[in-house]
N, C-alpha and C positions, 0 to 999 in steps of 0.2 A: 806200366809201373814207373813210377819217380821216386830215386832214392835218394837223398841228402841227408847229411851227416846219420845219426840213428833212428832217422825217420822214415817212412815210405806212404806214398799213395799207390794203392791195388785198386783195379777195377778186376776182378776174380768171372770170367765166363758164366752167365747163368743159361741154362738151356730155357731155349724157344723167344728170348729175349736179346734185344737190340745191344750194341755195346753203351750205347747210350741211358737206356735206361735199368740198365745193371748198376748195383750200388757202389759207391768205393770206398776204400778202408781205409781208416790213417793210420797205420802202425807205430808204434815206437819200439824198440830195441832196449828190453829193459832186461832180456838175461839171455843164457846161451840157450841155443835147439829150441826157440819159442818160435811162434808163428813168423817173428819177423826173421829171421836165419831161413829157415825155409822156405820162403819166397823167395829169399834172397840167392839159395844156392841151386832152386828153379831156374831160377832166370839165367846165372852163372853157367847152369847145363846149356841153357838153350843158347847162350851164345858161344860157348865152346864149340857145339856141334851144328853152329848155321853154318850156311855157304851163301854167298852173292845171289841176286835173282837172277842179273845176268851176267855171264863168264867176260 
């Protein structure tokens, strides 16, 4: 995921498929709790709750 200003590109996991050739999405930010907020507070989880690979 690449976010700038109320933009984003998503590449989204398809099963049984490469990350490569999984599609990607270009988002815009055009109201609140739409698709793009929700990636957005995705990803916000996911780095709240990462830790380092190594200590």
């Amino acid at each position: 995921m690449f976010t700038f200003d109320d933009q984003m590109l998503v590449t989204p996991h398809i099963s049984n498929l490469l990350g490569h050739e999984s599609p990607m999405l270009h988002l815009r930010r055009l109201g609140e709790d739409g698709l793009y907020d929700r990636f957005a507070s995705h990803v916000a989880a996911l780095w709240e709750t990462g830790r380092p690979v190594w200590p």
